[in-house]
C-alpha positions in Angstrom: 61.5 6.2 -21.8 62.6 6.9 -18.4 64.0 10.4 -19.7 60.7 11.3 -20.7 59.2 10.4 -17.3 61.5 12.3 -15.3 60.9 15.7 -17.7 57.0 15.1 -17.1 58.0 15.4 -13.1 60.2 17.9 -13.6 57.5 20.3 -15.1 54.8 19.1 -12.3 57.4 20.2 -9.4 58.0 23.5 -11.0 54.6 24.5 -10.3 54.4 23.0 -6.8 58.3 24.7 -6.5 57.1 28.0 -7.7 54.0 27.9 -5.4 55.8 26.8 -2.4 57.8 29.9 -2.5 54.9 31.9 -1.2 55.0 30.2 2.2 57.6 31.0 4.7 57.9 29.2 8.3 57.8 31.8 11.2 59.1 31.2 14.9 57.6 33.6 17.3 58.6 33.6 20.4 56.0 33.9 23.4 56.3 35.0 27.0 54.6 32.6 29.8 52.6 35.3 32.0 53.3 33.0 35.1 56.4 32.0 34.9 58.2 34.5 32.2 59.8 31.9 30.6 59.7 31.7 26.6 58.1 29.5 24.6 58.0 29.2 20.5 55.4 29.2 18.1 56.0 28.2 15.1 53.8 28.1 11.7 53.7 27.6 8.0 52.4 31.3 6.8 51.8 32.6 3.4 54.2 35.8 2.7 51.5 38.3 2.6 50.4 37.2 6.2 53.7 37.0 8.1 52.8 40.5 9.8 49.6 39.9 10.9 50.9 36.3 12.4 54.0 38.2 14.2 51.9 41.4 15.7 49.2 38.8 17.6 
C-alpha cells in the first residue's frame, strides 16, 4: 500500500513541478541616491514578467 501512496504524490507534484517552472527568482541590484552604495532586490516573478520587473 505504501507504493500506491507515494505514486498518488508523485502525480500531485508533477503538476505543482511543472507549474513551478514558470517562476524564476530575480536579484536586481539598486543604487542608494544618497549614499551610491548597492542594495538587492530580490522577487519571485513569473517568466513572462521578468522584463518588466528588471526595467523599473
Amino acid at each position: 500500500m505504501a507504493k500506491q501512496a507515494k505514486t498518488a504524490i508523485k502525480t500531485k507534484d508533477q503538476k505543482a513541478a511543472a507549474e513551478a517552472k514558470n517562476w524564476t527568482k530575480v536579484i536586481k541590484a539598486v543604487r542608494s541616491p544618497k549614499s551610491g552604495a548597492y542594495t538587492f532586490k530580490e522577487a519571485i516573478v513569473h517568466k513572462d514578467k521578468i522584463k518588466e520587473f528588471l526595467g523599473h
